[in-house]
C-alpha positions as CSV (number, residue, x, y, z in Angstrom):
1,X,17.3,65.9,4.2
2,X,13.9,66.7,2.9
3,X,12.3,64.1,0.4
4,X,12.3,65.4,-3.3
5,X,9.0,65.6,-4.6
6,X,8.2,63.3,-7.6
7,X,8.5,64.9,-11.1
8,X,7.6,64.2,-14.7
9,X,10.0,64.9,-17.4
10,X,8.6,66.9,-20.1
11,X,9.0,63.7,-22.5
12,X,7.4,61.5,-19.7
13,X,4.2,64.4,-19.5
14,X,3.5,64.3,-23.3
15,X,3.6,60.8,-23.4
16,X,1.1,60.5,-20.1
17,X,-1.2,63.2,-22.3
18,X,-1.2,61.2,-25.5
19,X,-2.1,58.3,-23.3
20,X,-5.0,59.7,-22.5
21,X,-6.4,61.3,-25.1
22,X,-5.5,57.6,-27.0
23,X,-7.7,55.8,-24.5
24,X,-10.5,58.4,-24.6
25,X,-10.7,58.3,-28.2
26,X,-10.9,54.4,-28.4
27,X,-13.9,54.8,-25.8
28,X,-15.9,57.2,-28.3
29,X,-15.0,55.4,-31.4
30,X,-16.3,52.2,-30.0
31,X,-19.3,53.5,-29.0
32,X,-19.8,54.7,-32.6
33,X,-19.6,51.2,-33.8
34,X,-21.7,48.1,-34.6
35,X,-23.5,46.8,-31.0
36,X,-23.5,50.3,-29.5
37,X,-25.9,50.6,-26.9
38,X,-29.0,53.0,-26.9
39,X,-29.4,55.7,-24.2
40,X,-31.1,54.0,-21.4
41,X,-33.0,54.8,-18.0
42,X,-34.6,52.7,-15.7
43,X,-38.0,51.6,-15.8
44,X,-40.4,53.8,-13.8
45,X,-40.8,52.4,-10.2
46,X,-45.0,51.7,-9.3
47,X,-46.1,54.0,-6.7
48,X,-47.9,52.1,-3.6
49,X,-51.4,51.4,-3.8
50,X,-52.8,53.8,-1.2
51,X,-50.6,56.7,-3.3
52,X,-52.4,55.5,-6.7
53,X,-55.5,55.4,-4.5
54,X,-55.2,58.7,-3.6
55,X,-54.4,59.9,-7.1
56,X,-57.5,58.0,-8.7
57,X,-59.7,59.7,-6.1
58,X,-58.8,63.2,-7.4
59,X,-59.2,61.9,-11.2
60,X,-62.1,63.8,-12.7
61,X,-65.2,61.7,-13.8
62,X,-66.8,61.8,-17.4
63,X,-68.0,59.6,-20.2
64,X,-65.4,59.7,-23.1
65,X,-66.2,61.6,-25.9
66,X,-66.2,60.2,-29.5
67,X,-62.7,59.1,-31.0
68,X,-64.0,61.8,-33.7
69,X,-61.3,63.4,-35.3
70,X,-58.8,60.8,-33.8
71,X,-55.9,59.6,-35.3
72,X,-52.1,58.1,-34.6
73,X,-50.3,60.9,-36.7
74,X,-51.9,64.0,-34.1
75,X,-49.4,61.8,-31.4
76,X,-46.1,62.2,-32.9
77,X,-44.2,59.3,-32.1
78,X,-41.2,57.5,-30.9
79,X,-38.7,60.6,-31.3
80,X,-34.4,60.6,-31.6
81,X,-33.6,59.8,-28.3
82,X,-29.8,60.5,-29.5
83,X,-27.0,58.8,-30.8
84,X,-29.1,57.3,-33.7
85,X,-31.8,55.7,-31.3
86,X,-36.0,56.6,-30.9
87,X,-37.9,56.1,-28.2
88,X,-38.8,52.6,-29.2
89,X,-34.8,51.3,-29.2
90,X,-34.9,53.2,-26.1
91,X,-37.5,50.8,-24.3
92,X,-36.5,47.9,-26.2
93,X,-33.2,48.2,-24.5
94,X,-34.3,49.3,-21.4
95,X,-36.7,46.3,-20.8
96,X,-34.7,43.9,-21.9
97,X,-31.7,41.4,-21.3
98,X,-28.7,41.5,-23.4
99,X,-29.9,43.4,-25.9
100,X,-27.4,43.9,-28.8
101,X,-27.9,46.7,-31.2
102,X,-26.4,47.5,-34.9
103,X,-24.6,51.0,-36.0
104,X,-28.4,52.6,-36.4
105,X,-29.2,51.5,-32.8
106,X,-31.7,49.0,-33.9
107,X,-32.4,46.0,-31.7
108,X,-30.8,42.8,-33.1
109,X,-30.8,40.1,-30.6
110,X,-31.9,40.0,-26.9
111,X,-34.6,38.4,-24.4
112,X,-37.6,40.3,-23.3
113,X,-40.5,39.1,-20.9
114,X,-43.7,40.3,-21.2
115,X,-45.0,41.9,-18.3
116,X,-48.5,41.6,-19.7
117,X,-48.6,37.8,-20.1
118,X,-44.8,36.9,-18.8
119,X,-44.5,35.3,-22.3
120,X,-40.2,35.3,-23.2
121,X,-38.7,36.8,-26.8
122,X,-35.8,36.4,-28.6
123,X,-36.8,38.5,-31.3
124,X,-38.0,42.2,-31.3
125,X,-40.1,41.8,-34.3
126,X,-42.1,39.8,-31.3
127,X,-42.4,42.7,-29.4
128,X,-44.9,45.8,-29.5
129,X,-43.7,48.9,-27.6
130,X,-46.8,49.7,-25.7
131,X,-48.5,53.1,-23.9
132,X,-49.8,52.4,-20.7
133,X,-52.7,54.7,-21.3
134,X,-53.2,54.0,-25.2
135,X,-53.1,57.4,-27.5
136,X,-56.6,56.7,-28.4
137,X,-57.8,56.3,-25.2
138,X,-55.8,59.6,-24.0
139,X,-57.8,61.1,-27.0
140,X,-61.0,60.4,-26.0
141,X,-60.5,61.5,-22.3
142,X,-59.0,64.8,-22.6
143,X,-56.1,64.4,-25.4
144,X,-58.4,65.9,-28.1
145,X,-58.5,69.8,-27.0
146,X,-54.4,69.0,-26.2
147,X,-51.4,70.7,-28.1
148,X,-49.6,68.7,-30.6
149,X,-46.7,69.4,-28.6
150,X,-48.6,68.0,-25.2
151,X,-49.2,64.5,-27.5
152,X,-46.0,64.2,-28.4
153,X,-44.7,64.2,-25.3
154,X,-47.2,61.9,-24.1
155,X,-46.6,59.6,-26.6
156,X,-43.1,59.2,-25.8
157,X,-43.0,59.6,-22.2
158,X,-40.1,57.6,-20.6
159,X,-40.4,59.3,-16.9
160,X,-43.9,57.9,-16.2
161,X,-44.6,54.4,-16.3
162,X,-45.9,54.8,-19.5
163,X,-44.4,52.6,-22.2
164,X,-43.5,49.1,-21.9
165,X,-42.3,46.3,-24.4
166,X,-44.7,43.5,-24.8
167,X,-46.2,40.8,-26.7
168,X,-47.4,42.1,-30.0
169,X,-50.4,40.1,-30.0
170,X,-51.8,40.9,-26.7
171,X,-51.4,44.5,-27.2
172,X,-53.0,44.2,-29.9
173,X,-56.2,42.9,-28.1
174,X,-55.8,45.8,-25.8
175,X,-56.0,48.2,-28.8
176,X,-57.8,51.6,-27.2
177,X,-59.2,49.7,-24.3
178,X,-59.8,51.1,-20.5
179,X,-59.1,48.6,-17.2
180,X,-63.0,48.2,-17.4
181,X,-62.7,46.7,-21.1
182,X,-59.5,44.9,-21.1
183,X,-56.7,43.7,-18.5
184,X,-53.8,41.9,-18.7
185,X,-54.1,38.2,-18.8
186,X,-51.2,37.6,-16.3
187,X,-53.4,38.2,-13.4
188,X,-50.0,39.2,-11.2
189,X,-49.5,42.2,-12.8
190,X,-52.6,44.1,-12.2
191,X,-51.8,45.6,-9.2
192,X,-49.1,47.4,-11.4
193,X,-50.7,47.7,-14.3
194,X,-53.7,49.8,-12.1
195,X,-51.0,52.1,-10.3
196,X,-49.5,53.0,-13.6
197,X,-52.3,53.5,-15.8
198,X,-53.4,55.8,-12.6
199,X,-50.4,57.9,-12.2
200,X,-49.9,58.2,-16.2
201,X,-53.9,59.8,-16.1
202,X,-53.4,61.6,-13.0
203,X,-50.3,63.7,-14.5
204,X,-52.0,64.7,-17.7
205,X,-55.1,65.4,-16.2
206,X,-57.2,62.8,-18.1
207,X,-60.6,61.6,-17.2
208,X,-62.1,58.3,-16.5
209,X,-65.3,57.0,-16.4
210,X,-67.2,55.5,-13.4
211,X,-66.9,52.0,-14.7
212,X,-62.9,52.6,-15.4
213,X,-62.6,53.7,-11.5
214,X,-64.2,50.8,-10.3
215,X,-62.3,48.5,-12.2
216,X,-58.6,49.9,-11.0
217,X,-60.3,50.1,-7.5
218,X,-60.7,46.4,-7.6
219,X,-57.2,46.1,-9.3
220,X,-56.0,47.7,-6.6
221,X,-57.0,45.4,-4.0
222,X,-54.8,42.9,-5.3
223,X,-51.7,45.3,-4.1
């Protein structure tokens, strides 16, 4: 005698249905709540030193024009990201650990580390969310005769390794400043910080000077 197949009763198939939607709903609604997390992606990974290399070979050579006409407000900045966060919640929870947010996605609690100076924070007020390749410094190599469009997007760039949260101080001494001007004072990192500042200038097509290439060439022999 063949096996009878197993069958819900229509009471048993609404319940199984209201289960469901019950379950799903509780997911959504607790997203919606206090703590919900920001949108996140990992960090860019740094391309190899021969690719970065490569790239800053192909990067056009100029002086930089004049920061003339240069200001913060032609780089529109740190845009919705969705689900109440901007692009700053968005890197302040990507780079750090345990990060706890309130109902408007702001950063509450949490530990960061500084890849600039490998200094720890507990609070985000601690924290500056910086661009790799500063706005003025993108202004003065190319980001002038850009759209506003083109600057926003380079202003809130999450796909290249182009923002970072970091000590507020010591981005604060970098300001505008080029590799030949300024680096980071945890020595470590300048391999990295070379292959990104390269590939972030290398995408948008910026310039650098012959004193900023041979300042990532010798950051680049610490790879």
């Amino acid at each position: 005698m063949a096996a009878r197949g197993f069958r819900l009763s229509v009471t048993q198939r609404t319940l199984l249905v209201i289960a469901i939607l019950a379950v799903a709903l509780f997911g959504y609604w607790a997203t919606r709540g206090a703590g919900a997390a920001p949108p996140t992606s990992g960090a860019p990974v740094p391309v190899s030193a021969a690719d970065a290399q490569k790239q800053l070979d192909e990067l056009t050579i100029a002086a930089r024009t004049s920061m003339g006409g240069y200001s913060r407000e032609k780089f529109p900045h740190w845009d919705s990201q969705g689900s109440n966060c901007d692009t700053r919640e968005v890197v302040l929870k990507r780079d750090g650990k345990d990060v706890k947010t309130d109902k408007d996605c702001k950063a509450i609690s949490g530990t960061w580390t500084s890849v600039y100076d490998d200094e720890t924070w507990t609070q985000p007020t601690d924290l500056d969310i910086d661009h790799m390749v500063p706005l003025g410094q993108a202004w003065a190599s190319g980001a002038k005769a850009w759209t506003t469009e083109k600057r926003e997007q380079f202003a809130n760039d999450l796909t290249r390794p182009q923002l970072f949260a970091v000590t507020d101080n010591v981005n604060q001494q970098k300001s505008d400043k080029a590799p030949d001007q300024w680096k980071p004072p945890l020595v470590a990192f300048w391999c990295t910080y070379a292959t990104d500042w390269i590939v972030v200038k290398h995408y948008y097509g910026l310039t650098i000077t012959q004193a900023e290439k041979t300042a990532l060439t010798d950051m680049l022999r610490r790879c």
